[in-house]
N, C-alpha and C positions, 0 to 999 in steps of 0.2 A: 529284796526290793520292796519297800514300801505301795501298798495301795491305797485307793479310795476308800474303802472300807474301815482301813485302820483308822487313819485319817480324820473319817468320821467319828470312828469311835471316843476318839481321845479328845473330839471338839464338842461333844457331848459330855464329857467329864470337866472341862472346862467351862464350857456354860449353863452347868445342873441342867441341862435339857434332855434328862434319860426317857423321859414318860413316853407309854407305851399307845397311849391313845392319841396323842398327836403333839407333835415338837413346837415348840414356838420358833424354832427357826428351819422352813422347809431344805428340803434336798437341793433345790435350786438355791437358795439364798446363801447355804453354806459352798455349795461348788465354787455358785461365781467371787465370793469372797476370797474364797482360798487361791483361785487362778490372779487376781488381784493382788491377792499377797504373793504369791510367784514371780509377776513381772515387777514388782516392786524390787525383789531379793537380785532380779538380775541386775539391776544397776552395781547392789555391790557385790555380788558375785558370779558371773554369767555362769552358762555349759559350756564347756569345751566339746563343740562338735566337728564333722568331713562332712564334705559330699562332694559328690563327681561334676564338677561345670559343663553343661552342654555349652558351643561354642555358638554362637549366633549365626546367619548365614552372610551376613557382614565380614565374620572371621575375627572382628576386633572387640566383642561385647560379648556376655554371659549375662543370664537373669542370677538373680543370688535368690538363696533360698527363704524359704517365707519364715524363718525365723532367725535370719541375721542380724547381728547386732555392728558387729567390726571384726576384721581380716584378722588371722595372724597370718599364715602364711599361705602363700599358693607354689604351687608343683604342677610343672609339666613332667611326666612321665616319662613322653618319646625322650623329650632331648635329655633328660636329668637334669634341671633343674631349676632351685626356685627363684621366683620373680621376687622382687624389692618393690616396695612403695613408689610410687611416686610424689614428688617432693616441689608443689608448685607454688609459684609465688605470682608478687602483678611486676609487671613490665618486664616476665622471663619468656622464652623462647620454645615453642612445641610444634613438633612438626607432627604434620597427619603420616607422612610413610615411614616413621623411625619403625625402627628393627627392635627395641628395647624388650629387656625381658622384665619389661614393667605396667604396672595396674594401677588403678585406683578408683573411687569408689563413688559413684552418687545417685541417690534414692535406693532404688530396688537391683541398680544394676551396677556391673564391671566389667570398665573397662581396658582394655588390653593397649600397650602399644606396639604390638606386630603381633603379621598374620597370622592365625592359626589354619591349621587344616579344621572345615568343617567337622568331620570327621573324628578329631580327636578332641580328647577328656581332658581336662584339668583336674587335679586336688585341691578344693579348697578346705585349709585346717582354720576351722573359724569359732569365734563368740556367741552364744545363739541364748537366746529366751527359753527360758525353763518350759516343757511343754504342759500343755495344759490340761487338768482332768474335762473329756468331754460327754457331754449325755443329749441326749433326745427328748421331749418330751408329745404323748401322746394321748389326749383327752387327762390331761392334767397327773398325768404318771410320767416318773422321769425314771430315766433308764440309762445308767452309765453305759456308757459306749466305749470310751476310754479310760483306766483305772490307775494304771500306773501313776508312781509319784516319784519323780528322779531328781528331789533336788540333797545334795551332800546331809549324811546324818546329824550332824550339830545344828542342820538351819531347822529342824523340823520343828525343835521348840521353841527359837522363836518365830515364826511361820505362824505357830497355833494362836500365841499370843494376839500377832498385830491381827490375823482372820476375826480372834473373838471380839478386838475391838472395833473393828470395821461392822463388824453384826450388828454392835449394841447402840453404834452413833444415829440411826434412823427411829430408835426407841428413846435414846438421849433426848432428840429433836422433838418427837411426840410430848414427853412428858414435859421438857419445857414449854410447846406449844398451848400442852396445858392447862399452867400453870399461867400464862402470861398476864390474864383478866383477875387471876387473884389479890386480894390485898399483902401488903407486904408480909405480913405475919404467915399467911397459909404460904405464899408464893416461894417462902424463901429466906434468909438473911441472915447470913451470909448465902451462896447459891446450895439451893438443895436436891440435887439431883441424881440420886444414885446410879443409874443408868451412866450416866454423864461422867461421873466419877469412878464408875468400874471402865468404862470403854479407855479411861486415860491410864488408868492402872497397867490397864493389859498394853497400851502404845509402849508403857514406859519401860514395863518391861522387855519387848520387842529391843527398844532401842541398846537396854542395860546388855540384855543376851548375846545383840548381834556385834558389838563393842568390844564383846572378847575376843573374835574373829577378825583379823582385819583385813579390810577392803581387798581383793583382788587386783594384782596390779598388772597392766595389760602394756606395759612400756616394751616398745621393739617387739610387739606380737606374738611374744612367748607372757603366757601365765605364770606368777612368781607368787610363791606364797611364804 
C-alpha cells in the first residue's frame, strides 16, 4: 500500500524541490493538491466500497456514507436479497406504502420503498471518492494524521503529474502578473512563461497517461473494465 511519505517523495523528484532547508512547495500545498488530484481521478475511476446502512427510524430512508458517489448494489441480509433501482419518470405512479424491494437516491440520502425493521442492516456495495491524505496543523507544523494512499497502481503516475501541475499554475499566474506592465520585448512574444509552460506539460501528460486506462464503466451497477 502506498503512503504519503512515498508520495511525497516522488513529488519532490518531479518538481526538483529536494532542498534541505526549505521546499518551495510546503507540506500543506502539496497534500491539498494531491487530495485535488484524487477527487478529480474519481470521476474516471471511483473505489469500489460496502458499508452497513443504519435504517432510519421512519423505516423507509438511510443516510449514505460521506463518501458516496452512486449505488451498485444494495443487500438485505435477513430476507436474501437485493433491491433494484428505481426507475421514475413524470406522469408515472408511486405509492408511499408499496412493499418494493426498491431504492433510490437523492443528496446524501436513500430511500427505500418498504418497511424496514429499525433494527436491521442493509449492504450497501457502492462507488465512493478516493479518500483523502489527512493532517493537522499546529503553530504552523503539519502532521499527517492520515497516510495511506489507496488509489489502483497505474493511476499514481498520472496523479503525480496533474498534482505537479496544479502546484505550478499559482506561480504561472505570479510570473505572468509580473510581467504584465513590461514592454513587449521583456514581457514576452510569443508568451514566455516557463512556469506556465511546464504546468501544461505535466496536464498533458496526466491526460496522455490516464488515456491508456479506460474510463470506468458503472452501467447496471457492476464496475466493468
Amino acid at each position: 500500500m502506498l503512503t504519503w511519505n512515498e508520495i511525497d517523495t516522488r513529488l519532490s523528484s518531479f518538481l526538483d524541490d529536494t532542498s534541505d532547508v526549505k521546499a518551495t512547495w510546503p507540506t500543506r500545498q502539496r497534500i491539498d493538491a494531491w487530495n485535488l488530484a484524487q477527487s478529480v481521478l474519481s470521476n474516471h475511476t471511483a473505489r469500489e466500497s460496502s458499508a452497513e446502512l443504519a435504517v432510519d427510524r421512519n423505516r423507509r430512508s438511510a443516510v449514505l456514507p460521506g463518501d458516496f458517489m452512486e449505488a451498485s448494489m444494495l443487500y438485505d441480509p435477513a430476507a436474501g436479497m437485493f433491491y433494484h433501482q428505481a426507475n421514475f419518470h413524470h406522469g408515472g405512479v408511486r405509492w408511499d406504502d408499496d412493499e418494493n424491494y426498491t431504492y433510490w437516491t437523492w443528496g446524501s440520502v436513500m430511500y427505500l420503498e418498504r418497511s424496514v425493521s429499525f433494527s436491521e442492516k442493509l449492504t450497501l456495495y457502492y462507488f465512493a471518492h478516493w479518500p483523502s491524505v489527512e493532517y493537522s496543523e499546529t503553530g504552523g507544523a503539519i502532521t499527517v494524521t492520515k497516510s495511506d494512499v489507496l488509489i489502483p497502481s497505474w493511476a499514481e503516475l498520472p496523479l503525480l503529474h496533474l498534482t505537479a501541475g496544479t502546484l505550478l499554475q499559482p506561480h504561472a499566474v505570479t510570473s505572468a502578473m509580473n510581467r504584465e506592465y513590461n514592454i513587449t520585448i521583456d514581457s514576452g512574444k510569443p508568451i514566455d512563461n516557463s512556469r506556465a509552460q511546464q504546468s501544461k506539460e505535466h496536464f498533458w501528460w496526466y491526460a496522455q497517461l490516464l488515456a491508456l486506462h479506460p474510463a470506468q464503466s458503472r452501467i447496471g451497477g457492476i464496475a466493468k473494465r
